[in-house]
C-alpha positions in Angstrom: 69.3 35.6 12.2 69.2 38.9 13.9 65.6 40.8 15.0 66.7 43.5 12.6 67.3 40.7 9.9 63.9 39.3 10.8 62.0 42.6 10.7 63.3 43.4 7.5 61.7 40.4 5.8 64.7 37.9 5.5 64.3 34.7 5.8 66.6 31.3 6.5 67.0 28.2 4.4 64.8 24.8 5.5 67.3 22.8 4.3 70.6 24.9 6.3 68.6 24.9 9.3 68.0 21.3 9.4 70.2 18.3 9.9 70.7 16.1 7.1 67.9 13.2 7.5 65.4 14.9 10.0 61.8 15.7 8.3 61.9 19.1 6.6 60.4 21.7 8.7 58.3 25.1 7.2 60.2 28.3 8.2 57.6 30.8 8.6 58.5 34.1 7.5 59.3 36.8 10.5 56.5 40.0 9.9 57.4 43.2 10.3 55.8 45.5 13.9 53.3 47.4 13.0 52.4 50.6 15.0 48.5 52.0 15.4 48.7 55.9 15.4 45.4 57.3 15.8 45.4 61.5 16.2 42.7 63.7 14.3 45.1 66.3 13.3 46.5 64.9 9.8 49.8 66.6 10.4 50.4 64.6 13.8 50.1 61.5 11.7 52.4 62.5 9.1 55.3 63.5 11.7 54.6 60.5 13.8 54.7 58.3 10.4 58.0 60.1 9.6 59.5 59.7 12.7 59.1 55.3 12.9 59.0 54.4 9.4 62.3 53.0 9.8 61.1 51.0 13.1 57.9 49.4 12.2 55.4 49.9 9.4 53.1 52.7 10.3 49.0 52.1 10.6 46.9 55.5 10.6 43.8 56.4 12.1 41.8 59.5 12.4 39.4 58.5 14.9 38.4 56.0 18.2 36.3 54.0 15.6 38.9 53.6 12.9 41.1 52.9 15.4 39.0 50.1 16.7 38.1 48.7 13.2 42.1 48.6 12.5 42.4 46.4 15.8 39.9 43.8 14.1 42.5 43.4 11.3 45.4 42.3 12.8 48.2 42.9 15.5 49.8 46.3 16.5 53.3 46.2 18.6 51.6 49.7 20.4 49.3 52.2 20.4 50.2 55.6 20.0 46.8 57.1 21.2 45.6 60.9 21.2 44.1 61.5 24.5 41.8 64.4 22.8 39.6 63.5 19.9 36.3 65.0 18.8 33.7 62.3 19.4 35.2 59.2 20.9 38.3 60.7 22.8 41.2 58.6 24.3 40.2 57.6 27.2 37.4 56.2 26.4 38.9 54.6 23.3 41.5 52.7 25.2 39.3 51.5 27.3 37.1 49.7 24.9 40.3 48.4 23.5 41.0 46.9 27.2 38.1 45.1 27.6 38.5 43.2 24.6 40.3 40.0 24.7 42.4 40.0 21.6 43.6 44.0 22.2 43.9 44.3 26.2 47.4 43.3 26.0 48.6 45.9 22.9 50.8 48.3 25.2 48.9 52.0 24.9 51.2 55.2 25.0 49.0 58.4 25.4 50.1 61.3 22.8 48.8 64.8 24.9 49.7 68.5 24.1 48.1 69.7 27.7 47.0 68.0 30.6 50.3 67.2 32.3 49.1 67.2 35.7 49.5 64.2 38.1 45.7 63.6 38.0 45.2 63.2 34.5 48.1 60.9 34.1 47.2 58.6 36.8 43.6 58.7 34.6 45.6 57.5 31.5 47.2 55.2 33.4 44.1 53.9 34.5 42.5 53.7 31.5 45.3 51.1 30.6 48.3 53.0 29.0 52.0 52.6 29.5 53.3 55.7 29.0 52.7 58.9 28.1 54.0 61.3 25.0 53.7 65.2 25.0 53.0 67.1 22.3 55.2 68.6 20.4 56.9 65.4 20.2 60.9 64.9 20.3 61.6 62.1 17.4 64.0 60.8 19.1 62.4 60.4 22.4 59.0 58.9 20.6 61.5 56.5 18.4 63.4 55.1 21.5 60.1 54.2 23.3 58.5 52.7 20.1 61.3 50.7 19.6 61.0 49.2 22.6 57.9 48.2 22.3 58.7 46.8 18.5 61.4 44.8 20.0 59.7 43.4 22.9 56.5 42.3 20.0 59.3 41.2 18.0 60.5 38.8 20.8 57.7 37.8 21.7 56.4 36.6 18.0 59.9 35.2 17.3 59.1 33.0 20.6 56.1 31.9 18.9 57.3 31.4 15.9 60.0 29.0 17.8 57.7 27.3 19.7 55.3 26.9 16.7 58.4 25.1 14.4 59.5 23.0 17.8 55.9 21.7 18.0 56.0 21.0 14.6 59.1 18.8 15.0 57.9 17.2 17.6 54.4 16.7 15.5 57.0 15.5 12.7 59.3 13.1 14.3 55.7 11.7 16.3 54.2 11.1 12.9 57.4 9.5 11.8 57.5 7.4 14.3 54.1 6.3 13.9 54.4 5.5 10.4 57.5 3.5 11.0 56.1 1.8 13.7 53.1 1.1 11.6 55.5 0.1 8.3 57.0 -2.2 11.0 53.2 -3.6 12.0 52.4 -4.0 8.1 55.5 -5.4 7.5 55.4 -8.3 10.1 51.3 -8.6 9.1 52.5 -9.2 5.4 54.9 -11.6 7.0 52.5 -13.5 8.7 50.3 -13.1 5.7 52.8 -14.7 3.1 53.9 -17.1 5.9 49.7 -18.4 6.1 49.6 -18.6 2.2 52.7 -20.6 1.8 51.0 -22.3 4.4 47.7 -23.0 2.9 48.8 -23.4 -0.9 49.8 -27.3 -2.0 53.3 -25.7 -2.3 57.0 -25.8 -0.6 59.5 -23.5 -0.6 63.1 -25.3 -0.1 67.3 -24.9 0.0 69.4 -27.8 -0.9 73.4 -28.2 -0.7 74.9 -28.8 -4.0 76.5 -32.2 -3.4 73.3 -33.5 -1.0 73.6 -37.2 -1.4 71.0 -38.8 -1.1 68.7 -35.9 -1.9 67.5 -33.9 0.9 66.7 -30.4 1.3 68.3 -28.1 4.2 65.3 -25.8 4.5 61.6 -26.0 4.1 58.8 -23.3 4.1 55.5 -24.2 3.6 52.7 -27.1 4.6 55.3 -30.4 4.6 53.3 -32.4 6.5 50.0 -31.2 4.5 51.5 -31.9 1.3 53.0 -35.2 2.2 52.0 -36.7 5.1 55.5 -36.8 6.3 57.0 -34.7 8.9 59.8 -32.9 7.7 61.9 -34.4 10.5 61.1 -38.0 9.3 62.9 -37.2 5.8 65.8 -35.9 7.6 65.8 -39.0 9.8 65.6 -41.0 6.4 67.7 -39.7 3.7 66.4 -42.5 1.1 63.0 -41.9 1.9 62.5 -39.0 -0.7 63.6 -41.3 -3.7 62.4 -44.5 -2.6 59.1 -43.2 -2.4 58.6 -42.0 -6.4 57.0 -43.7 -8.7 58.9 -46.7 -10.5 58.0 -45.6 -13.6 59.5 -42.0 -12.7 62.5 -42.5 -10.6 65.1 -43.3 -13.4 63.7 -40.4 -15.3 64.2 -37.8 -11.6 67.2 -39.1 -10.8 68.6 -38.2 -14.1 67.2 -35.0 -14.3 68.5 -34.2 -10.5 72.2 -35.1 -11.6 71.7 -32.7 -14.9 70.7 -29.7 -12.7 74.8 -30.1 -11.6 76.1 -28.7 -14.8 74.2 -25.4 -14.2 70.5 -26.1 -16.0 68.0 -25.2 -14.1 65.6 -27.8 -12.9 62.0 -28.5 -13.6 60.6 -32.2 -13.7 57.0 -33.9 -12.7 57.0 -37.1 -11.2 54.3 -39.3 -9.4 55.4 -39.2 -5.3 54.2 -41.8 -2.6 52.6 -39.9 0.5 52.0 -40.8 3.7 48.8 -42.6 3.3 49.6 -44.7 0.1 48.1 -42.3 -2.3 50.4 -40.6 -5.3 50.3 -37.2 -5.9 51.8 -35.7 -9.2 54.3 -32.8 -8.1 55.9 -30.2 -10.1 59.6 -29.9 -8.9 61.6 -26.8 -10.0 65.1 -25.3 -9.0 67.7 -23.2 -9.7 71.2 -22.9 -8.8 72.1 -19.4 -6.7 75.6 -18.3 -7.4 78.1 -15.5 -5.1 78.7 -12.2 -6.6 82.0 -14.2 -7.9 79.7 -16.6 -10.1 80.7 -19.8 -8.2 77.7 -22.1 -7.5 76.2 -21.6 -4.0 73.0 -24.3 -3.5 69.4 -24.9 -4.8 66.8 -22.9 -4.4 63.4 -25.0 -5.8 59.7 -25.2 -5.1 57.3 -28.2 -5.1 53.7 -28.1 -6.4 51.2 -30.2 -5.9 49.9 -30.0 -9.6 47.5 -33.6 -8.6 43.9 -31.5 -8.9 45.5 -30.2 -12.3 46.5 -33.5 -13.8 42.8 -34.7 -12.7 41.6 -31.8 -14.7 43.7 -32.3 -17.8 42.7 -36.0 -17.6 38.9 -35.0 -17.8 39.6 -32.5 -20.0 40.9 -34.9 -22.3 38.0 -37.2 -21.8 35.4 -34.3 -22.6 37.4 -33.5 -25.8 37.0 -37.3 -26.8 33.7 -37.1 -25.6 32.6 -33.9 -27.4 34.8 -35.2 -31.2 33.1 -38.6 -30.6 29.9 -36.8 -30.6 30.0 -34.3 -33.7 31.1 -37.4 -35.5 28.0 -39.6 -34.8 26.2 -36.5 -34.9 27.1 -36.2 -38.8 26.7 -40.0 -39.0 23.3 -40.0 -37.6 22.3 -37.3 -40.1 22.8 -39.4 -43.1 21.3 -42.3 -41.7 18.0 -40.3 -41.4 18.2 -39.6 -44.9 18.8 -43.2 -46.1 15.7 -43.9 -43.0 13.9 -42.1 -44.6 14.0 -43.3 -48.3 13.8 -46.6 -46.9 10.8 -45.9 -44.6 9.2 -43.7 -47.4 9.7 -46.5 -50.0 8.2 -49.5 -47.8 5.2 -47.1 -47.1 4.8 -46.5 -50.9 4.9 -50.6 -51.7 2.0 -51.3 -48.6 0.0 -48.5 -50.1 0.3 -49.0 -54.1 0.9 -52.2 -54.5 -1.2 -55.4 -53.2 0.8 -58.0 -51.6 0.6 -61.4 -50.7 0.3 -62.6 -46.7 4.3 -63.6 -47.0 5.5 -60.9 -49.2 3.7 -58.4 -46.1 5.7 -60.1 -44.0 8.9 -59.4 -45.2 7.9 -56.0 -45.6 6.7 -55.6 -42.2 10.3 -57.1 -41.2 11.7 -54.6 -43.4 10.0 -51.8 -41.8 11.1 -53.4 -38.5 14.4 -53.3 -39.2 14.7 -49.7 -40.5 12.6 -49.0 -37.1 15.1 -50.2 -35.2 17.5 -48.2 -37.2 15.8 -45.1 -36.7 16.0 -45.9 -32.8 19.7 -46.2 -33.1 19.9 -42.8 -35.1 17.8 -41.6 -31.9 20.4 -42.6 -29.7 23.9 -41.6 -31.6 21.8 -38.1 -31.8 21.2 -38.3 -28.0 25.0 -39.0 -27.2 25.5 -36.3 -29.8 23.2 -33.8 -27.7 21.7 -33.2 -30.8 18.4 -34.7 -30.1 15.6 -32.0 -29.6 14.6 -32.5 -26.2 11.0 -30.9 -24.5 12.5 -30.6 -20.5 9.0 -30.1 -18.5 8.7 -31.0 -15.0 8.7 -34.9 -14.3 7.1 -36.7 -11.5 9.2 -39.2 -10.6 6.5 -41.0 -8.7 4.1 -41.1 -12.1 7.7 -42.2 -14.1 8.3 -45.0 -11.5 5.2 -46.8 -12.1 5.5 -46.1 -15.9 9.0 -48.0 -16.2 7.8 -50.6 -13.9 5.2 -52.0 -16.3 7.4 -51.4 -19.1 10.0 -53.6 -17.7 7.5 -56.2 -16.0 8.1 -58.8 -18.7 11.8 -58.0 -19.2 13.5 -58.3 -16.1 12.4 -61.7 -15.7 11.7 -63.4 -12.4 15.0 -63.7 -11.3 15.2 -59.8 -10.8 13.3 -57.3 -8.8 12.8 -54.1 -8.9 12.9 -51.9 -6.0 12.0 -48.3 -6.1 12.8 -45.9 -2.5 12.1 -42.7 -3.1 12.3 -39.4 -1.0 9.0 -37.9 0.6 8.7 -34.3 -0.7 10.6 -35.5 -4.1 11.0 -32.8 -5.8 10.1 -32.7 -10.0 12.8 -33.1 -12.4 13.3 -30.9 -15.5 13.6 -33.2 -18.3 12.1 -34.5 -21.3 10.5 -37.3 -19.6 10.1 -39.9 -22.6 14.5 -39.5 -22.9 14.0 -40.1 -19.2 12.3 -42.8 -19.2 14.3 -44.4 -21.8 17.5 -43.5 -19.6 16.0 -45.2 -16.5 15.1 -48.3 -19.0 18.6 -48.7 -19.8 20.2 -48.4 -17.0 17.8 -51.0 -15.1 18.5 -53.3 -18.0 22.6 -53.0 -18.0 22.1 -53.5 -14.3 20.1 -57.1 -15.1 22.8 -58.2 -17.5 25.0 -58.0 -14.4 23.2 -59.9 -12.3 22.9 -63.4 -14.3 22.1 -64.9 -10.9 19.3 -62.5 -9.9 19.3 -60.1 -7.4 17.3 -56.6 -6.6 18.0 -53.3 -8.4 17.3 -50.4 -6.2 17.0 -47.2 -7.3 16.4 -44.7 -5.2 15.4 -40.8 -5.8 16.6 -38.0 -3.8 16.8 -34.1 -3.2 20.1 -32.9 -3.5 21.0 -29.1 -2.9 24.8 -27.8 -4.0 25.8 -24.5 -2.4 29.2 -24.6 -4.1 30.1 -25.9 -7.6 30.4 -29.6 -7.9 32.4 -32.3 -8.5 31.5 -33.2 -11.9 31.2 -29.8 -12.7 27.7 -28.8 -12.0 26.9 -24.8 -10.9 25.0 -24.7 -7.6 20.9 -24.9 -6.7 18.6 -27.6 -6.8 18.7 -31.1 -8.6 16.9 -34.4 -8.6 19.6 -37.2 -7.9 18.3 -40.3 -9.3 20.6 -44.0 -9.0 20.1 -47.1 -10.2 22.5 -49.7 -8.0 23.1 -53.3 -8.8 24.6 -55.9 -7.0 26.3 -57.4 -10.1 30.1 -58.1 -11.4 30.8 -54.8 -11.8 32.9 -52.6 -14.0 37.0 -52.8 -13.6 38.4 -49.4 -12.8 40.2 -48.7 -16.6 37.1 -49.9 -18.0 35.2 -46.7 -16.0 36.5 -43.8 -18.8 35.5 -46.1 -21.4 32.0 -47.2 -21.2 30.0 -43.9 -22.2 31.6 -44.1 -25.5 29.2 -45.1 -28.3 30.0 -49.0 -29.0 31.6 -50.0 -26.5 30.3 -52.7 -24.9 31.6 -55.7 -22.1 28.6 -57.6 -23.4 29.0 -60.7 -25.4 28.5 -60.2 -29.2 25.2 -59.7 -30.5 24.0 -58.5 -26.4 24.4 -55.3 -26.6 25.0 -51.9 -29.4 27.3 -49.8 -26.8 25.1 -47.0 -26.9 22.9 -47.2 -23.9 25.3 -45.3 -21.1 25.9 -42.7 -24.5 22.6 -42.2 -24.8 22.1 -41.7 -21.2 25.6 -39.4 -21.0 24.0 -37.5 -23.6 20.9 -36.8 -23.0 21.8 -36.0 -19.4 24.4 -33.7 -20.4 21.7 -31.8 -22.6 19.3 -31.2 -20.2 22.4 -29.8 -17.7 23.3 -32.4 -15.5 26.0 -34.8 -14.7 26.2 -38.8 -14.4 28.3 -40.1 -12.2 29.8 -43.9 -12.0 31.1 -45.8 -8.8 32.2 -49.7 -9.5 33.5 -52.2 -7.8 34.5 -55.4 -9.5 32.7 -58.5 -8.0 30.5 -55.9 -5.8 28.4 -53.9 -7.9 28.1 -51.1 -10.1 25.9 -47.3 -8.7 25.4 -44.6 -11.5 23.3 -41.1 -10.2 22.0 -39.4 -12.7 22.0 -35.4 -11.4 19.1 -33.5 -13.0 18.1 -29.8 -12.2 15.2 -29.4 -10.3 12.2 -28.1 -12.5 11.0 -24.7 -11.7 8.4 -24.1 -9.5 5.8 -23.0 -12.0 6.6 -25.1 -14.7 3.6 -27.5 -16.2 4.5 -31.3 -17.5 1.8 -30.4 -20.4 3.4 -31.6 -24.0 3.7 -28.9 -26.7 4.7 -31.2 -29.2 2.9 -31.3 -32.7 2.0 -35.1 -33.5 -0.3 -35.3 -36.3 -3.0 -37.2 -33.9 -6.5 -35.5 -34.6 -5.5 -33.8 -37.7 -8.1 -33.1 -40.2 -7.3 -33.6 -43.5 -6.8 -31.1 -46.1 -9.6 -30.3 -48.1 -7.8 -29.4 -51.0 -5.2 -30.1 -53.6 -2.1 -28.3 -53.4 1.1 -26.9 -55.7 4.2 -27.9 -53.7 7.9 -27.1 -54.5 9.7 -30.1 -52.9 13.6 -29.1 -52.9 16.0 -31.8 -51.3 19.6 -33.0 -52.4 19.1 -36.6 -51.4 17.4 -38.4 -54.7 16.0 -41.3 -52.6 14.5 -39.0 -49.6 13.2 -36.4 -52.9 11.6 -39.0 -54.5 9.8 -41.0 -52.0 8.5 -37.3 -50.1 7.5 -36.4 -53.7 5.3 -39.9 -54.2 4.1 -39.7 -50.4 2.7 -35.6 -51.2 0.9 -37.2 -54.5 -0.6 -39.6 -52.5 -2.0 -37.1 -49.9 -3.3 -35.3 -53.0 -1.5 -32.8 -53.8 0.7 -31.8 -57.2 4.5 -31.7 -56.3 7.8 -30.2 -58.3 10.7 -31.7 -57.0 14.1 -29.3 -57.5 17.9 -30.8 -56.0 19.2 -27.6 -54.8 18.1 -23.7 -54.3 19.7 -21.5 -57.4 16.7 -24.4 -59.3 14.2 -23.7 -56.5 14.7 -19.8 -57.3 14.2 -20.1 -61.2 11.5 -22.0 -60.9 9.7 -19.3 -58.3 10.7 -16.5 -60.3 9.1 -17.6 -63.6 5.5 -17.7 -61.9 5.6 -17.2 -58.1 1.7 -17.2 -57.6 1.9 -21.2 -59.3 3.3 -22.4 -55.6 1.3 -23.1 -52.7 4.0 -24.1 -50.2 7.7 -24.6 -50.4 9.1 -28.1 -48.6 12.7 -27.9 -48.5 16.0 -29.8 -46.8 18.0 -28.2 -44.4 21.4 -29.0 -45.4 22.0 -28.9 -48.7 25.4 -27.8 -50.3 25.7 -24.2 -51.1 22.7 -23.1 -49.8 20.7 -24.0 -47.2 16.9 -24.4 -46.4 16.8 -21.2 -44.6 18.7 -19.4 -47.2 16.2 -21.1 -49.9 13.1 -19.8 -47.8 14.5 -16.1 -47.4 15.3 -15.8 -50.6 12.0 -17.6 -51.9 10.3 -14.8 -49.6 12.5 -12.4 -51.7 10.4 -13.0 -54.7 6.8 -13.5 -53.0 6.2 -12.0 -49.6 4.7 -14.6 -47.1 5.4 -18.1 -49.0 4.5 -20.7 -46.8 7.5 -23.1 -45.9 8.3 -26.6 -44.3 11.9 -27.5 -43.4 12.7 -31.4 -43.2 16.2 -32.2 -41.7 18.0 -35.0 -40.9 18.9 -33.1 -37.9 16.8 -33.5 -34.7 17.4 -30.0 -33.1 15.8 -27.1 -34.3 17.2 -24.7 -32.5 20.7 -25.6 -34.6 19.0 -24.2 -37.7 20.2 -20.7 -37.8 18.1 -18.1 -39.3 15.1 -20.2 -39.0 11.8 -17.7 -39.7 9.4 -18.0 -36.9 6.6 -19.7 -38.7 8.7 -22.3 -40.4 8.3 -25.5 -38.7 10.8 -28.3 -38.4 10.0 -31.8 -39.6 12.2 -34.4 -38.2 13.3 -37.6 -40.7 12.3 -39.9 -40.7 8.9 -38.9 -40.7 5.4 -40.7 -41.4 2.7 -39.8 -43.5 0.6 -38.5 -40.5 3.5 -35.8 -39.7 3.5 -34.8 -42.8 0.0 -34.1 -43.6 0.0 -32.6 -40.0 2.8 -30.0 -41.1 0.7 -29.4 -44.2 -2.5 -28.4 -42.2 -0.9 -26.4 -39.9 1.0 -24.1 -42.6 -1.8 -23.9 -45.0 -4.9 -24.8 -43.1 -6.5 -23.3 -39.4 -4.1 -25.7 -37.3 -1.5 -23.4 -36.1 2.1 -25.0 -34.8 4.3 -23.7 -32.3 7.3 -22.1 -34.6 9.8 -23.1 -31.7 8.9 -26.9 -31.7 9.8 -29.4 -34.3 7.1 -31.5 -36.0 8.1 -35.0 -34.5 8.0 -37.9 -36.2 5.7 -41.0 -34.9 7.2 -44.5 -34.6 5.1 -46.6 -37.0 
């Protein structure tokens, strides 16, 4: 492009003026020259303007300040200067434009009408001009020395220009060379990066001919020895050690799956592998065959997983499924049984208080009553497997516990079996309900005696136990209480282990033993958010930890519970609405409420609860009703009752322990527990209707007779 081309705006194509491939470089457009013409005389300007038009693009100024104030604006290829001005003449104007920086090197020709002598040129000269310009001007003169001065600015901008685009090639190419050197860097980093992770994941890459016989990869990536215990070198050493080493139940099963993959089906099979040190590990093996471009079959290309943690998982996933359907059915189990309890209890409390009985004829009632007792305990135990049993966690001194379970057990254990206690200094308080507790320790003590026929010592021991991480078993980090009973007895046979927290199951002889003492204990200690754990060996002993959270800090061991001890009774006879679906557990409540005092109705459901209420709401002083009841429940039955009287007092009785598993419950309904005893009922009577008030969130327990 020529300087002519360039002055007259043109401009050249980024993509023509580079090679194909090289970064794309910004082609600055070329400016046009600009001359400064500064004369007073307005007819100077407009001959001078006339004359270079064509050359450069004219700037006029009438003065040495305008002049100056155009300099601050940009750059000038010359100066065409009028050496006489009024004010600030030329001289002295091109002298302030020397001393500036960003002007002194602006070529200055002097335009002069008189003054041609020898001194006043060497002056101009002086003063920093190039030339000199006399008045009247010759155009072509003025144009040729303008135009020299245009071309030499444009040369010199053009150079710039150059060496601006050359620096930013070089700028270019550096920074595309630094970004490919750092692609490179990431690229070998992600390398590496992939190459640690293959590393550390239970998992190996591998290529295997097509007609490998024995089987026996050709390349491995990946952790072998981690995952196997084997060097890969050993295998290649021993071509039969890959299939001699599965399981015997598996191989046939592998093997035929291996010699299917041959016909094109991609492979994916889990077997049971013998490692290094003995152990099995389940691995997921899975291939596919990698064909040419032409479609003919090339090898294998597969990956092994070590899918033994997930296996371990699905197998106590399984169990906690079993676990969890066991429980909701002896759950629902334990429900009816409290409602045949308590008929049974309520009945035998109606015959020893209406009718007079001889000695013997007590006695079989008190049996009776034993019996259904003992029933009621089992109820309390299928509901603690079941995690249905309300429980009242406060913080338990294990010290004060100890002692308690010692005199409890001081007849039981015999003389053949002691009872040694070890605990921790600085034990910290468990947060339990400490009568379940206490019960849990009981039975476990006891299971440990039946295993030692011959005597021995059961220790158990308390401990501290902080977990930073997430357990074993499951439980989320802080603080627990770790509390083991260990026996020196036959111990438990290792597929025996998953088995004996199930309800019923037992390796007692018949008539020693229900099965529900390590449910009991499973459940309760999975209610109040811990873990059991089991280790057996047969002919050694048996160890079982109970894990339970460590109480917090401020927490009291005071009992909120509602027991009917100390209650006054009520001073006056009351109109009660007894609603229940059970005949046997309506009519004994009914004839246990007329024997406190008081006038009962007895409805079976709530749609007969609601008729009744509406024909004269003001005739009921308290509404008793059952929990679950078909169609509508207790809750419902209280709502709705509230419906039609603001305020109506209410008791709910359930065959369910847990009262926080009665939805909708309003705050100051209480929960009464079957089966229950007079004393709780009368209690739950007082503290609706008379000045005992009862914590809403706590059911109204029932005493053992």
């Amino acid at each position: 492009m020529t300087v002519e081309q360039r002055m007259r705006g043109g401009r050249a194509s980024p993509q023509s003026a580079l090679p194909m491939g090289e970064v794309p470089i910004e082609i600055e457009p070329a400016e046009r020259a600009r001359v400064l013409v500064v004369d007073d005389d307005e007819r100077n300007l407009l001959a001078i303007r006339t004359v270079l038009e064509d050359v450069a693009d004219v700037v006029e100024a009438t003065s040495g300040e305008e002049a100056l104030r155009q300099l601050l604006k940009g750059e000038f290829a010359v100066i065409l200067l009028d050496v006489y001005m009024p004010g600030m003449d030329g001289y002295e104007t091109a002298q302030i434009i020397r001393s500036r920086e960003q002007t002194k090197r602006i070529p200055i020709v002097f335009l002069s009408a008189v003054n041609k002598e020898t001194q006043h040129l060497i002056r101009g000269y002086s003063m920093g001009a190039v030339d000199y310009v006399f008045k009247p001007v010759e155009p072509l003169v003025l144009r040729s020395k303008v135009a020299v001065f245009v071309d030499l600015f444009t040369m010199r901008k053009e150079i710039q220009r150059k060496a601006r685009q050359e620096q930013q090639l070089l700028d270019a190419n550096l920074r595309a060379n630094s970004e490919r050197l750092r692609a490179e860097q990431q690229l070998r980093l992600a390398e590496q990066r992939q190459a640690a992770i293959i590393e550390s994941l239970p998992i190996i890459l591998y290529l295997e001919d097509l007609d490998a016989s024995p089987r026996i990869p050709k390349f491995v990536s990946g952790n072998f020895s981690a995952l196997t215990g084997f060097e890969f070198d050993q295998i290649l050493a021993s071509p039969t050690l890959w299939i001699e080493r599965l399981h015997e139940d598996d191989r046939d099963r592998v093997v035929a799956a291996l010699g299917a993959r041959r016909s094109g089906n991609s492979l994916s099979v889990e077997y049971r592998w013998q490692c290094a040190d003995g152990q099995y590990k389940h691995f997921l093996d899975q291939a596919v065959l990698l064909r040419d471009p032409r479609g003919n079959p090339v090898e294998y290309a597969g990956t092994l997983l070590d899918v033994t943690d997930r296996k371990d998982l699905e197998t106590q996933l399984l169990q906690a499924r079993k676990m969890d359907a066991i429980g909701k059915l002896t759950g629902g189990i334990a429900h009816d049984f409290n409602n045949l309890l308590a008929a049974v209890l309520g009945g035998l409390g109606l015959l020893e208080r209406r009718v007079e009985l001889a000695e013997d004829q007590r006695k079989v009632l008190t049996m009776t009553r034993h019996a259904a007792e003992q029933g009621s305990e089992l109820v309390g135990r299928l509901l603690s497997f079941a995690r249905r049993q309300k429980l009242e966690p406060a913080a338990v001194e294990i010290s004060r516990l100890s002692a308690t379970v010692t005199d409890l057990l001081a007849h039981t254990l015999g003389g053949l079996v002691e009872l040694d206690w070890a605990m921790e200094e600085s034990l910290w308080c468990a947060y339990a309900d400490e009568a379940q507790l206490e019960l849990a320790l009981m039975n476990l003590i006891i299971n440990a005696r039946d295993a030692m026929p011959d005597g021995g010592t059961i220790k158990v021991s308390a401990a501290n136990r902080e977990l930073r991480t997430t357990g074993d078993f499951g439980l989320p980090p802080g603080d627990y209480v770790v509390l083991a009973v260990t026996d020196t007895g036959c111990g438990i046979a290792p597929e025996m282990l998953e088995q004996v927290m199930e309800p019923f199951f037992t390796t007692k002889e018949v008539g020693k033993g229900t099965g529900l003492g390590l449910s009991m204990v499973y459940g309760f200690v999975k209610q109040s958010g811990g873990a059991i754990r089991i280790d057996s060996n047969v002919g050694a002993g048996t160890r079982v930890e109970i894990w339970l959270p460590r109480a917090p800090a401020a927490m009291t061991d005071a009992s909120v519970a509602v027991t009917g001890e100390g209650t006054k009774p009520f001073d006056r006879s009351l109109n009660i609405l007894l609603v229940d679906d059970h005949p046997g557990v309506r009519a004994t409540t009914a004839a246990l409420l007329q024997d406190l005092g008081h006038q009962v109705t007895e409805a079976s459901d709530g749609p007969e609860v609601i008729a009744l209420l509406k024909k004269d709401p003001e005739a009921v002083d308290l509404i008793i009703s059952d929990y679950a009841m078909p169609h509508v429940s207790g809750t419902e039955v209280i709502q709705q009752a509230r419906r039609i009287r603001d305020g109506m007092p209410a008791i709910i009785i359930t065959g369910y322990a847990e009262a926080g598993s009665i939805s909708k419950r309003p705050e100051d309904v209480p929960v009464l527990a079957k089966p229950f005893a007079p004393e709780q009922l009368a209690a739950a009577i007082v503290a609706v209707c008379g000045d005992q008030p009862v914590e809403a969130e706590q059911p109204i327990r029932a005493l053992s007779a």
